[in-house]
Backbone as CSV, one residue per row, in Angstrom:
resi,resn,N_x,N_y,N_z,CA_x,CA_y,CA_z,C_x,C_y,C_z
1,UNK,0.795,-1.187,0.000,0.000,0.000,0.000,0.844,1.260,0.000
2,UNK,1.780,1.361,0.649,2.402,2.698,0.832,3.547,2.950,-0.464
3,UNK,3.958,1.406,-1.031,4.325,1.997,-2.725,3.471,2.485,-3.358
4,UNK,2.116,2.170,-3.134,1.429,2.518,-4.229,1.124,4.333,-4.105
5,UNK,0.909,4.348,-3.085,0.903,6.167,-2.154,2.053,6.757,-3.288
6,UNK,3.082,6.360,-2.943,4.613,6.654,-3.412,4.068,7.201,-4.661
7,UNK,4.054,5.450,-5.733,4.128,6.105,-6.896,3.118,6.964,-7.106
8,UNK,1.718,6.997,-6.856,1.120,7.809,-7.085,1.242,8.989,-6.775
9,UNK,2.156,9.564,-5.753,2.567,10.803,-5.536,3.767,11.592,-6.603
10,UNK,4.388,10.400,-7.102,5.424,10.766,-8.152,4.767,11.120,-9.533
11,UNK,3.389,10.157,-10.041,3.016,10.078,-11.011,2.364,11.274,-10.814
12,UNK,1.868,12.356,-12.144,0.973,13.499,-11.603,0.270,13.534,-13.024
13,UNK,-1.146,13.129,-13.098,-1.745,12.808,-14.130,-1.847,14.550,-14.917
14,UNK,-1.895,15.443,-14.063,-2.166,16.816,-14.634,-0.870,17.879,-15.405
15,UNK,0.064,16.945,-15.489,1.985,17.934,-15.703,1.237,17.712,-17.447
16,UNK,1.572,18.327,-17.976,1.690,18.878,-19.250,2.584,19.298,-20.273
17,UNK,3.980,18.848,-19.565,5.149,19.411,-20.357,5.770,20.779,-20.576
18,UNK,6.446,21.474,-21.112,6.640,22.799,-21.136,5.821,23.605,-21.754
19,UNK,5.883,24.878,-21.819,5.139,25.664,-21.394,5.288,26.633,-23.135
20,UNK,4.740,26.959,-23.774,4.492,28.128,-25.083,5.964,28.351,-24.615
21,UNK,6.047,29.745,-23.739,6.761,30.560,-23.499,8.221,30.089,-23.185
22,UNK,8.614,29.174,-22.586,9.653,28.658,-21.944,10.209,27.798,-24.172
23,UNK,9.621,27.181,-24.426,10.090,26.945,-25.609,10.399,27.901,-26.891
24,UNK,9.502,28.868,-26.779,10.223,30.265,-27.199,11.605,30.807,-26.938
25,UNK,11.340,30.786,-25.425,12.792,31.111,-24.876,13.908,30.458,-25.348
26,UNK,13.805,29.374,-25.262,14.848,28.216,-25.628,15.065,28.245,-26.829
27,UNK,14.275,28.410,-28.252,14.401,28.417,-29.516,14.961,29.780,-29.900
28,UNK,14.568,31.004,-28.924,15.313,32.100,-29.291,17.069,32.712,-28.926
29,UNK,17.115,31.425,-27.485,18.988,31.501,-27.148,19.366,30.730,-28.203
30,UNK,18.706,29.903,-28.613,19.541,29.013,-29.820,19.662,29.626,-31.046
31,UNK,18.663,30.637,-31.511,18.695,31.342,-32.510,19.796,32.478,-32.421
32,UNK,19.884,33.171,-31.144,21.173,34.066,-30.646,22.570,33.514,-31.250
33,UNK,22.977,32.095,-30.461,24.155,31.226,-30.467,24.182,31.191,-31.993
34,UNK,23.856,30.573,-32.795,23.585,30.155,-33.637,24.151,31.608,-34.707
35,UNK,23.414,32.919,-34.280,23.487,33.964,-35.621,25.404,34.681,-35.129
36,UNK,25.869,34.157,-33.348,26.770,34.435,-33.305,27.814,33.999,-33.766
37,UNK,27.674,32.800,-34.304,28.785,31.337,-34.382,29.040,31.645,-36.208
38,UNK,28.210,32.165,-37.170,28.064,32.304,-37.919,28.404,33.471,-38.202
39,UNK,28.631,34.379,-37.717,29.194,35.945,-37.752,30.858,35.900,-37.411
40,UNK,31.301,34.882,-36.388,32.487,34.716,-35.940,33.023,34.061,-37.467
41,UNK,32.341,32.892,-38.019,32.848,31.737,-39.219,33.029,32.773,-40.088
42,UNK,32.169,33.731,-40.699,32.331,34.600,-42.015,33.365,35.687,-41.474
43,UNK,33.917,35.972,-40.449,35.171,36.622,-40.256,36.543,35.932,-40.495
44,UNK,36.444,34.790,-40.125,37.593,34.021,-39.810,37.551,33.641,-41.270
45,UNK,36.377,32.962,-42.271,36.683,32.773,-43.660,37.270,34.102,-44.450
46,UNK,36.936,35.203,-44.214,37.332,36.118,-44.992,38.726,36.409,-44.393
47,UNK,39.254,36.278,-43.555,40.405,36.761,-42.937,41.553,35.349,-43.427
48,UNK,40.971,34.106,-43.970,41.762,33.122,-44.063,42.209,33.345,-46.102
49,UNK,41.218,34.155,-46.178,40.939,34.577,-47.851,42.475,35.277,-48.195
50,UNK,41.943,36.474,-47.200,43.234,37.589,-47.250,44.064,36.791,-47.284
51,UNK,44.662,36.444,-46.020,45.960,35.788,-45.804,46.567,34.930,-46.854
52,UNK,45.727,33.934,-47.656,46.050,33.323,-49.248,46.567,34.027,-49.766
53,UNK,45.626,35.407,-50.362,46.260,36.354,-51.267,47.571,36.823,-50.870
54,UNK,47.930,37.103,-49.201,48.849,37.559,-49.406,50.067,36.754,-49.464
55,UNK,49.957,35.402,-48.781,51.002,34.548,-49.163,51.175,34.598,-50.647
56,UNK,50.341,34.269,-51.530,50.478,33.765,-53.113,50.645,35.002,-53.640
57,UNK,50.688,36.432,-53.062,51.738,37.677,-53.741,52.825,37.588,-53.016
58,UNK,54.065,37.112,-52.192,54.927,36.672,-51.628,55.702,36.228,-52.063
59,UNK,54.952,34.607,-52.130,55.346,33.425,-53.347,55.767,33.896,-54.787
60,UNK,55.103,34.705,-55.171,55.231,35.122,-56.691,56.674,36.196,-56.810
61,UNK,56.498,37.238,-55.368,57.249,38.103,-55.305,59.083,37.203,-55.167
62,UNK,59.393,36.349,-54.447,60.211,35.365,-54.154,60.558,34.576,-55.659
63,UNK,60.071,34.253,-56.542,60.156,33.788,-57.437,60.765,34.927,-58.574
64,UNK,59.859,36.042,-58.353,60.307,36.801,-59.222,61.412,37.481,-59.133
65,UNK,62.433,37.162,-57.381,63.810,37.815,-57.069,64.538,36.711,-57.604
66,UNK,64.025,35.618,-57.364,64.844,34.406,-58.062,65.385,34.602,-59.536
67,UNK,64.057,34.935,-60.201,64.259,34.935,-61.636,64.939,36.266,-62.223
68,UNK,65.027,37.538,-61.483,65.978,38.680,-61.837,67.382,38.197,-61.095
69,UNK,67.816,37.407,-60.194,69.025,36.939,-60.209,69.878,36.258,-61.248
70,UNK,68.830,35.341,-61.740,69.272,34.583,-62.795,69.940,35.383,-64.138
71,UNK,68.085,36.012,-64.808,68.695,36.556,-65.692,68.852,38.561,-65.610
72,UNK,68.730,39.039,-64.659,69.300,40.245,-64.728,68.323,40.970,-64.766
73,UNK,66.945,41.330,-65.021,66.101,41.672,-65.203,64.623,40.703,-64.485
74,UNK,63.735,42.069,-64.839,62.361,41.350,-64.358,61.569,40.966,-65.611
75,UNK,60.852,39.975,-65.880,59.603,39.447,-66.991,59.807,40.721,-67.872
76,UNK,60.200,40.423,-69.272,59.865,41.529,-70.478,58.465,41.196,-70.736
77,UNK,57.514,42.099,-70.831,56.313,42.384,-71.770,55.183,41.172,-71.001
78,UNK,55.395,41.325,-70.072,54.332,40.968,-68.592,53.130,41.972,-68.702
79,UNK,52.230,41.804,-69.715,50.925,42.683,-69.270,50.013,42.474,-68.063
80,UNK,49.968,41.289,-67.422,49.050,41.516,-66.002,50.065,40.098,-65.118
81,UNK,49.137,40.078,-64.023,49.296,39.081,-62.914,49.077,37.730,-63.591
82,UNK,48.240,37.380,-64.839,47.716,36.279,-65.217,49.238,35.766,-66.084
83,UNK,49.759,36.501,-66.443,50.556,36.157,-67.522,52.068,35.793,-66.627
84,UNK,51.896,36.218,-65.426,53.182,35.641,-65.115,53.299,34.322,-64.861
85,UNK,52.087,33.421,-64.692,51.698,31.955,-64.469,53.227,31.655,-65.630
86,UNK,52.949,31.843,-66.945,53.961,31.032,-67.798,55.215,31.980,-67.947
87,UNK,55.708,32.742,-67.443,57.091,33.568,-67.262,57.708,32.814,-66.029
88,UNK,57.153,32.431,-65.323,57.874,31.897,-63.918,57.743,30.945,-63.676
89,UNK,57.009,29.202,-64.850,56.947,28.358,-64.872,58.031,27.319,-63.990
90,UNK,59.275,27.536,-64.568,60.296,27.155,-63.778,60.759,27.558,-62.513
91,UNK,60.354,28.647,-61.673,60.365,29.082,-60.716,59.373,28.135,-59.680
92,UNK,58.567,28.221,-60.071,57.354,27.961,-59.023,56.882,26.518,-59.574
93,UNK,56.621,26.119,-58.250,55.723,24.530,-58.700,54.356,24.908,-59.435
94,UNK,53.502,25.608,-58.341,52.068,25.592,-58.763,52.317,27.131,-58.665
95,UNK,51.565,27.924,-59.853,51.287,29.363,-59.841,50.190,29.505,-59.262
96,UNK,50.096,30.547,-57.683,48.996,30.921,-56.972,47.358,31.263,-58.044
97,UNK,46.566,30.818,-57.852,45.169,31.200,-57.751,44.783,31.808,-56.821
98,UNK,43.867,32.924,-57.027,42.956,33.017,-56.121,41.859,32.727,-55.294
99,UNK,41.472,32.668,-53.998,40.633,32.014,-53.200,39.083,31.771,-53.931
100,UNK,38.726,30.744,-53.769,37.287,30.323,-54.608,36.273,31.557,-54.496
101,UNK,35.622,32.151,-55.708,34.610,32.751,-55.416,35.742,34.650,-55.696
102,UNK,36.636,34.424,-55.713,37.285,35.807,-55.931,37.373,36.380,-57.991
103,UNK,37.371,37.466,-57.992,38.065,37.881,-59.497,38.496,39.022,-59.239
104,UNK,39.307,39.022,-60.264,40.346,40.550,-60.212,40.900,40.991,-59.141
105,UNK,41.446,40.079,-58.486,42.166,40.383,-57.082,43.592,40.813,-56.842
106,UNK,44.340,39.790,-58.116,45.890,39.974,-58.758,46.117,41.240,-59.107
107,UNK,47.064,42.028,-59.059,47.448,42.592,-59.789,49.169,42.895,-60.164
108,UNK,49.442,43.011,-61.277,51.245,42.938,-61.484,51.705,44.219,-62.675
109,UNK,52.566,44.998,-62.358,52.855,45.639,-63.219,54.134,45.794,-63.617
110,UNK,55.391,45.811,-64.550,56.605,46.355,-64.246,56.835,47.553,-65.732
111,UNK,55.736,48.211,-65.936,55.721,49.530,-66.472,56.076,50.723,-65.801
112,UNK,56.530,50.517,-64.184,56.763,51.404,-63.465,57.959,52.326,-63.636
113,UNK,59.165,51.434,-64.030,60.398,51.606,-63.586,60.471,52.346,-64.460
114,UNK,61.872,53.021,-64.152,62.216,54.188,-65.654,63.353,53.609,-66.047
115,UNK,64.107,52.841,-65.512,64.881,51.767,-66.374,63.568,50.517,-66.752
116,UNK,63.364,50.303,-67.769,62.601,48.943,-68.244,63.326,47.563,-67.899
117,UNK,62.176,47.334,-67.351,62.329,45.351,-66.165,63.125,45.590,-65.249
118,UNK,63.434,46.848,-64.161,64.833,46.908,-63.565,63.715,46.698,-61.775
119,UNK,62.152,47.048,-62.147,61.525,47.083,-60.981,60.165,46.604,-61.749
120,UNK,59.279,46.011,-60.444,57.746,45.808,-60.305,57.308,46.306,-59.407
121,UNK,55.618,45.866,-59.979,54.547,46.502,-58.111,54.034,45.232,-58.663
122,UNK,53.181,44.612,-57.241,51.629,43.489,-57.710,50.920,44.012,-56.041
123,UNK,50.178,43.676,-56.228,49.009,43.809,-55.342,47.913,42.624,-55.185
124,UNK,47.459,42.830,-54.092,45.928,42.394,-53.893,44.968,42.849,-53.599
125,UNK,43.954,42.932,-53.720,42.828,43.191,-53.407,42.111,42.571,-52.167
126,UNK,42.223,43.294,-51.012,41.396,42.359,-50.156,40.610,42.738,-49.333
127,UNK,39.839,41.792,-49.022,38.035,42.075,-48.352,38.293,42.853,-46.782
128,UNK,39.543,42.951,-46.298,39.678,43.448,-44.831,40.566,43.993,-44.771
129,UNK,40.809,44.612,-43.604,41.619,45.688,-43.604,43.068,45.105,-42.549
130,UNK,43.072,44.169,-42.626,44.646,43.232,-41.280,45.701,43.297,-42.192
131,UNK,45.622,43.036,-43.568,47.010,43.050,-43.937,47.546,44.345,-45.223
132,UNK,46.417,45.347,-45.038,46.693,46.664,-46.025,47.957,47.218,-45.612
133,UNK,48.691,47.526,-46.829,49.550,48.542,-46.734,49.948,49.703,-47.573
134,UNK,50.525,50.447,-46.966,50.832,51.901,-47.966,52.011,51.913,-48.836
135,UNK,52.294,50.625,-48.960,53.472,50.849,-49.670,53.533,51.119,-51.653
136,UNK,54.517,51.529,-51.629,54.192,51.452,-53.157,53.008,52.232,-53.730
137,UNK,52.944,52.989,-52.963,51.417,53.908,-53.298,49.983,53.473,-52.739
138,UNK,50.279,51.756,-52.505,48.948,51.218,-52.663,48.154,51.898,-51.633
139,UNK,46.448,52.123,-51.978,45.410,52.466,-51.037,44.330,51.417,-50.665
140,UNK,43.103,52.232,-50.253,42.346,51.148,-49.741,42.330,49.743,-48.674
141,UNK,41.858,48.910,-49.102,42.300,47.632,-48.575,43.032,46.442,-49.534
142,UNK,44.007,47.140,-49.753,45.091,46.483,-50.629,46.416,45.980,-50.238
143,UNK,47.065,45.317,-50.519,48.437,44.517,-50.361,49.655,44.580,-51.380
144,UNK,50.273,45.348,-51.134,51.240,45.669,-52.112,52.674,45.404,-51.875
145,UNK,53.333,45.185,-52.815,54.677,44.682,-52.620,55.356,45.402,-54.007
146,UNK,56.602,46.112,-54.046,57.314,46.837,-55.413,58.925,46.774,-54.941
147,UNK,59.438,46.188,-56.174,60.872,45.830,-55.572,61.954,46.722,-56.935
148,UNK,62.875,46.864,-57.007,63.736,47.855,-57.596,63.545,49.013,-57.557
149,UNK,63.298,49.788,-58.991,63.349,50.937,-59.403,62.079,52.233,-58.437
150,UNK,61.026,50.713,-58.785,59.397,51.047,-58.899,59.668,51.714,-57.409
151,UNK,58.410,52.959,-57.030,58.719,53.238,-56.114,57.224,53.394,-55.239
152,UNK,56.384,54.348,-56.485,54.873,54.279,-56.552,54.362,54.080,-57.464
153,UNK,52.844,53.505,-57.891,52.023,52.445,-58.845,51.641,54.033,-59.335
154,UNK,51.449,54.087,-60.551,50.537,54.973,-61.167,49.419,54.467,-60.570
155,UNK,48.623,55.204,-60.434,46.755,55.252,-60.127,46.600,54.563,-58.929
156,UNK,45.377,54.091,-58.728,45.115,53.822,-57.533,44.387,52.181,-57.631
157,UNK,44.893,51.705,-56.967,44.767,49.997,-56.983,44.515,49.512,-55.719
């Protein structure tokens, strides 16, 4: 008899589960967490973006001291960033791409110098402002690197 007291005191035919309001609550901290975790990810992806670009203008820049050691000069008749892929073939294993989902981010010039091929600029283009610099003229949120002659980029990149 007095289990049965028990359970029946445990059992409560009238509980109903939670409550409208209390599951609101709960669906709206999760909605909080949730829009924060996702604001943190699209920082850290765009900041992992930059950092590519600026390694793979580095890489290129390193290759391209390599290749004016060799032969004395920088790339003759280099019209953009795309074209140095096959000027520096032998330099580099894999020629940098840009991060998925990017265009026109490269940029390479060695029209600068007033001796011809004696200097370059290249740049990047990038979505944040951690690795901009003023060098070489560059503005904005850009990444620039200019080695010899070159001192500042005509225009603004």
């Amino acid at each position: 008899m007095l289990t049965k007291k028990i359970l029946k005191g445990l059992i409560k035919k009238d509980s109903r589960g939670f409550t409208i309001v209390e599951i609101i609550v709960v669906v709206m901290i999760i909605m909080v967490l949730i829009s924060i975790a996702s604001v943190s990810l699209s920082v850290s992806r765009r900041k992992a973006r930059d950092s590519k670009r600026v390694r793979d203008i580095q890489s290129v820049a390193t290759a391209l001291q390599v290749y004016y050691m060799e032969l004395g000069s920088y790339p003759i008749g280099v019209a953009n960033f795309a074209a140095l892929s096959t000027v520096l073939a032998n330099y580099m294993r894999e020629f940098p791409i840009p991060p998925a989902g990017s265009t026109n981010i490269y940029g390479y010039s060695n029209a600068c110098a007033s001796t011809p091929n004696q200097g370059y600029q290249m740049w990047a283009d990038l979505e944040g402002s951690e690795y901009r610099n003023s060098a070489c003229g560059c503005s904005g949120n850009n990444f620039c690197i200019c080695e010899g002659i070159c001192t500042a980029m005509s225009g603004s990149y």
